[in-house]
N, C-alpha and C positions, 0 to 999 in steps of 0.2 A: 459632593458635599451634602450634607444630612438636611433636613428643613430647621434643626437647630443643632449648628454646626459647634464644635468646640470652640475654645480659644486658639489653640496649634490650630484648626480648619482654618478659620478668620483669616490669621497673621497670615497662611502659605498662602489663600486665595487672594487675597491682598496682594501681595509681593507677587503671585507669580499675572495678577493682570496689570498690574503698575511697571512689569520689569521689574520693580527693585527693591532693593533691599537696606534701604534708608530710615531712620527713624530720626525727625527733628527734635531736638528737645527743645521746649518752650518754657526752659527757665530765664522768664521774664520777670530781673531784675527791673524795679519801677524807677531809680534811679538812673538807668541806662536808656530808659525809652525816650526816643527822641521828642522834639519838645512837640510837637503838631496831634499827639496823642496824650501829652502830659495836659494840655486844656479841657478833652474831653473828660466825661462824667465819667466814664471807665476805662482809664489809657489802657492797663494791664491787658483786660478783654479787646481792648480795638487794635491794641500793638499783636494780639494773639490773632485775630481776626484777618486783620494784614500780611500775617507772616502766611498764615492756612490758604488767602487765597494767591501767595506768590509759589507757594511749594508744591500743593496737596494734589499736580500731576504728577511729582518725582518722587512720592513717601510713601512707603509700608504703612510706615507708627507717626505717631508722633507721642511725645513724652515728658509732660511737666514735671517740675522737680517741687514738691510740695511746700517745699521751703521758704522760696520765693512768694510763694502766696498766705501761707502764714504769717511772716515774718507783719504783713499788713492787717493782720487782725480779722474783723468780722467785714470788710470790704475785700480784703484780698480770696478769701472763703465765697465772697459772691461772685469776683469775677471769674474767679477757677471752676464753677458751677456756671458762669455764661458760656465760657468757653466750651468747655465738656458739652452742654447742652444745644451748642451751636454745631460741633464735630457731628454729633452723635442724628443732628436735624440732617445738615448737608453732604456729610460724609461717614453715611453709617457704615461703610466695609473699610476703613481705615481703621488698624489695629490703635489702643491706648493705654498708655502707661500709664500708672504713679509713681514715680520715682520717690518711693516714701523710706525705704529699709524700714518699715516695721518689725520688730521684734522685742516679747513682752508673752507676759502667763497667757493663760488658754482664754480668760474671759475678758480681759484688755482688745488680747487679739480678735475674740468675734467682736466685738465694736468697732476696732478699727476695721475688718472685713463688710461690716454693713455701713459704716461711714464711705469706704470709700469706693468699695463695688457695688453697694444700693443707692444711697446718696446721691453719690457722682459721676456712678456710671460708667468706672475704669474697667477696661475689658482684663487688664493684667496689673500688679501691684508688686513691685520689689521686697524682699523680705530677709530678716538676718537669722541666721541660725543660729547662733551661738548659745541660744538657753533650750536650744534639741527639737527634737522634732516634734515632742507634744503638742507644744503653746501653738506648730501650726496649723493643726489641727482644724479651726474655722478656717483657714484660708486654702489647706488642701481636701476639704469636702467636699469644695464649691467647684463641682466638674464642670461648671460653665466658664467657670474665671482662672487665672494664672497665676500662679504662685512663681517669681521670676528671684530665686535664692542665690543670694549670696557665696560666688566660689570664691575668685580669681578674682580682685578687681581690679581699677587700672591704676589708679596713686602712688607714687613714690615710695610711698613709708606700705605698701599692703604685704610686704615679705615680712615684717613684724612680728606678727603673728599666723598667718599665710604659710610660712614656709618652715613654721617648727615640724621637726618630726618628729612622730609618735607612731610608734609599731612600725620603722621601718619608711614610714610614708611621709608627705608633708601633708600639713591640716587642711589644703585646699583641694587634696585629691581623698582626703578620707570626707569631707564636706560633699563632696560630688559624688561620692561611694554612696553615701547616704541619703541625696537625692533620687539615687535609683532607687532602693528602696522607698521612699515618699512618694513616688509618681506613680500610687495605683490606678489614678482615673486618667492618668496621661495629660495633665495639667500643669506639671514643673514646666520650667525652664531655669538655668542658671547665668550668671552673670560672669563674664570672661574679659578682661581687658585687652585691651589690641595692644597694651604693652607690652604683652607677656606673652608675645606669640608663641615659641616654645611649649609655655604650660598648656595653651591652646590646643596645640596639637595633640598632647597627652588628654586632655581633655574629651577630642572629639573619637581620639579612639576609643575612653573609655564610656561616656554617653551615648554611643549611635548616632542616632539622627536627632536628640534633639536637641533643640532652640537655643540658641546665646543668644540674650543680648550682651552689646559688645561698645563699652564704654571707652573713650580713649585717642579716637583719629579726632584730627582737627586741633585745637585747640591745646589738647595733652600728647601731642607730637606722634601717636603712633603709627606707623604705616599703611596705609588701606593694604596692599600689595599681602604682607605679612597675614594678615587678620583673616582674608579670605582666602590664601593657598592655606593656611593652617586650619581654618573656622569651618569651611563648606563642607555639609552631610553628602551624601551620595545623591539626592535628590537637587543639587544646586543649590540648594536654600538653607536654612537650619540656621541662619545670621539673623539679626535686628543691631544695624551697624548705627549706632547716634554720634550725631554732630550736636552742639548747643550753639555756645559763643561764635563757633567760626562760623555759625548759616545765620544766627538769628540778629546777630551784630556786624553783621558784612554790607556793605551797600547794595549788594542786591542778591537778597535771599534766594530766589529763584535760580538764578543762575548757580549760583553755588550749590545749592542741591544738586541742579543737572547736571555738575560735573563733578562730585559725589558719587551720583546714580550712575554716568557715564565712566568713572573711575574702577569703581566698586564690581560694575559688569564687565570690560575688559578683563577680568582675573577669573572671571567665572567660566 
């Protein structure tokens, strides 16, 4: 790996010294956090702080969901910044999300690109394509940071619009067509739900080796089994498999990971 290694560098060195191919999400709802962190000054950051130190020998990523911390205004904005800022002190080679779907004109977009890869220090940031590939412009410039687009994702209702066809094709697989074209500096990745393992498969034939993250086990019922006979590149790796609710609201996060982590590598 280079003395300043990309984001794909980061994610596989991560994953392949960790074993695994786990990403937690730390969408920490403050309403759900147990009460022993609801007295401190920053539950949000201590309930995150707690989960990082029951998990972060069995994680690749881990993955805030940006929402959750908005939703609380100019507090929720500091603790998301304790957090990031704590990862980033004690766990610099752990890959990081924004689980944001940003998508917006070309100069909306560089701000949200310096808000939340300068700012906050997210090594990668989810993104929606739907208004083209211009507006992403600031965020696939940034050959150090990930642009993590919008194919395939895991929800009930994503064949809606997902699975019209145009020219023969469904919207998910010309979405992914055009990712290959956007990955000049090799800084894509796309987003692939472990529901849809099938289109998965389509998927990895037609991307190569790289990178899903892969929304959907745990919680939104999908199969680990599925996700990785369909999802793994030729190199073992090429997944960012997230869990949220079922690791981060379980009585004991750690273990859950590890049998995630231990789940997820029997198929590999």
């Amino acid at each position: 790996m280079s003395d300043h290694p990309t984001g794909v560098e980061k994610y596989e060195a991560r994953a392949r010294n960790a074993n695994s191919l786990v990403c937690v999400g730390l969408d920490t709802s403050l309403e759900r956090v147990p009460e022993r962190f609801k007295a401190m000054e920053y539950p949000q950051f201590e309930f995150n702080k707690w989960i990082v130190e029951e998990t972060h020998a069995h994680v690749a990523a881990y993955k805030p969901n940006i929402a959750f911390y908005e939703a609380r205004g100019e507090a929720g904005y500091k603790e998301l910044k304790l957090t990031l800022d704590h990862l980033r002190e004690r766990h610099p080679d752990i890959f990081l999300i924004c689980d944001a779907k940003r998508g917006e004109i070309g100069s909306t977009m560089a701000a949200y690109a310096e808000s939340l890869f300068d700012h906050f220090g997210f090594d990668a940031v989810t993104v929606n394509p739907y208004l083209g590939g211009e507006p992403l412009a600031p965020f696939l410039e940034r050959k150090d940071k990930i642009s993590i687009i919008l194919a395939r994702t895991s929800n009930p209702g994503a064949g809606e619009f997902q699975d019209l066809v145009a020219g023969g094709k469904p919207l998910w697989q010309i979405v992914a067509e055009h990712v290959k074209t956007w990955n000049k500096n090799g800084n894509c990745m796309i987003v692939a739900g472990a529901t849809y393992p099938e289109e998965m498969r389509s998927l990895r034939e037609l991307m190569g080796g790289m990178t899903f993250l892969v929304p959907g086990v745990g919680a939104q019922g999908g199969p680990v089994r599925d996700a990785v006979t369909a999802g793994l590149n030729s190199q073992k790796l090429g997944l960012i498999i997230n869990s949220s609710r079922g690791i981060i609201w379980s009585e004991d996060p750690g273990t859950e990971t590890r049998k995630l982590q231990t789940e997820i590598n029997s198929y590999r």
